[in-house]
C-alpha positions as CSV (number, residue, x, y, z in Angstrom):
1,X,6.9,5.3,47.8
2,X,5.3,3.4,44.7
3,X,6.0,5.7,41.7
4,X,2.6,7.5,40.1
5,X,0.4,6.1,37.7
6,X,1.0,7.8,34.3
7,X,-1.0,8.4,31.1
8,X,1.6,8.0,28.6
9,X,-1.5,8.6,25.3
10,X,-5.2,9.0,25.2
11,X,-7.0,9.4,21.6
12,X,-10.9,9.2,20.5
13,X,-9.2,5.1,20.3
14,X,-7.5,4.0,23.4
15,X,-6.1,6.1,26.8
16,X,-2.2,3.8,27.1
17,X,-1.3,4.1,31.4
18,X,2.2,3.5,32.7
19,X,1.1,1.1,36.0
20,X,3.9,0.8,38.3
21,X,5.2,-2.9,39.5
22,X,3.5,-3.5,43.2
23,X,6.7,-5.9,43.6
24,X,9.4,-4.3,41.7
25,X,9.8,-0.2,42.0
26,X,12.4,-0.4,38.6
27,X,9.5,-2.2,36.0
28,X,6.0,-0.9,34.8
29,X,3.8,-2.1,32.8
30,X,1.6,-0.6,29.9
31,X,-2.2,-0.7,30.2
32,X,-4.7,0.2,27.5
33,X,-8.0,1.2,27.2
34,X,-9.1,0.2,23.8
35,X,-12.9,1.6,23.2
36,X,-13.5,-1.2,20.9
37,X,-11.4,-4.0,22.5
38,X,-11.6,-3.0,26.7
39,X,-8.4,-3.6,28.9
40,X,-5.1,-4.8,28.2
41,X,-2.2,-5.0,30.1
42,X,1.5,-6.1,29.4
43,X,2.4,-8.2,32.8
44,X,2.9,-12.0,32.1
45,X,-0.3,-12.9,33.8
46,X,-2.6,-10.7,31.6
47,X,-0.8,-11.7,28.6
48,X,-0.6,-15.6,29.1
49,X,-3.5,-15.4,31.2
50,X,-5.7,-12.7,30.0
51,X,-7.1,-12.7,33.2
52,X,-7.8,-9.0,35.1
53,X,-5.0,-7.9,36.7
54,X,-4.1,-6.0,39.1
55,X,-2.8,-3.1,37.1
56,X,-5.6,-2.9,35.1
57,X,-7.6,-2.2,38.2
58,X,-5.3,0.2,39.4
59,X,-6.0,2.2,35.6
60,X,-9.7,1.7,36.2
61,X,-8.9,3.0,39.7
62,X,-6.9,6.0,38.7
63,X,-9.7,6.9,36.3
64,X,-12.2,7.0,38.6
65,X,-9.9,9.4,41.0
66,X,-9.0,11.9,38.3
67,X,-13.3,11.8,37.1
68,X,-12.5,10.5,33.7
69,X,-15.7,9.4,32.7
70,X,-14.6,7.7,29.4
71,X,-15.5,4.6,29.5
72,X,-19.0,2.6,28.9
73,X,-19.0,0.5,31.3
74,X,-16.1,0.9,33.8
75,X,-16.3,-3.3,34.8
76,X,-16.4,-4.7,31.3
77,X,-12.8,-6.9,30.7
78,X,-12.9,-8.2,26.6
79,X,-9.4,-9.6,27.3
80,X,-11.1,-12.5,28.9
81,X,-14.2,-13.7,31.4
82,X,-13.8,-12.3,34.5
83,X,-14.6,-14.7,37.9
């Protein structure tokens, strides 16, 4: 069973997510949700990347199950262009 998605801080700034490895049950990784800035995430592929991974959309998935209706625009992605 994949361990639960966690929010680890959440502030008038950013909401920080603990995501869970889909491939390795002993790593997570850290997404934010920065109100100014949009997504971030810590895996290799986001950071060299900065593409939208699949953590982040598992974040954006998780706060859409638990109605929290924080952000602007649920899609936007400022770490990068999405497509």
């Amino acid at each position: 069973m994949t361990p639960p998605i966690l929010i680890m801080h959440g502030d008038e700034e950013k909401i920080i997510f603990e995501v869970p490895s889909n491939t390795d049950n002993t790593e997570s990784y850290l997404v934010t949700w920065d109100f100014d800035n949009g997504w971030l995430c810590t895996c290799k592929g986001c950071l060299q990347g900065r593409h939208l991974c699949r953590h982040i959309l598992a974040a954006e998935e998780y706060m859409k199950k638990i109605s929290m209706g924080l952000l602007d625009d649920p899609t936007v992605f400022k770490g990068g262009l999405i497509g």
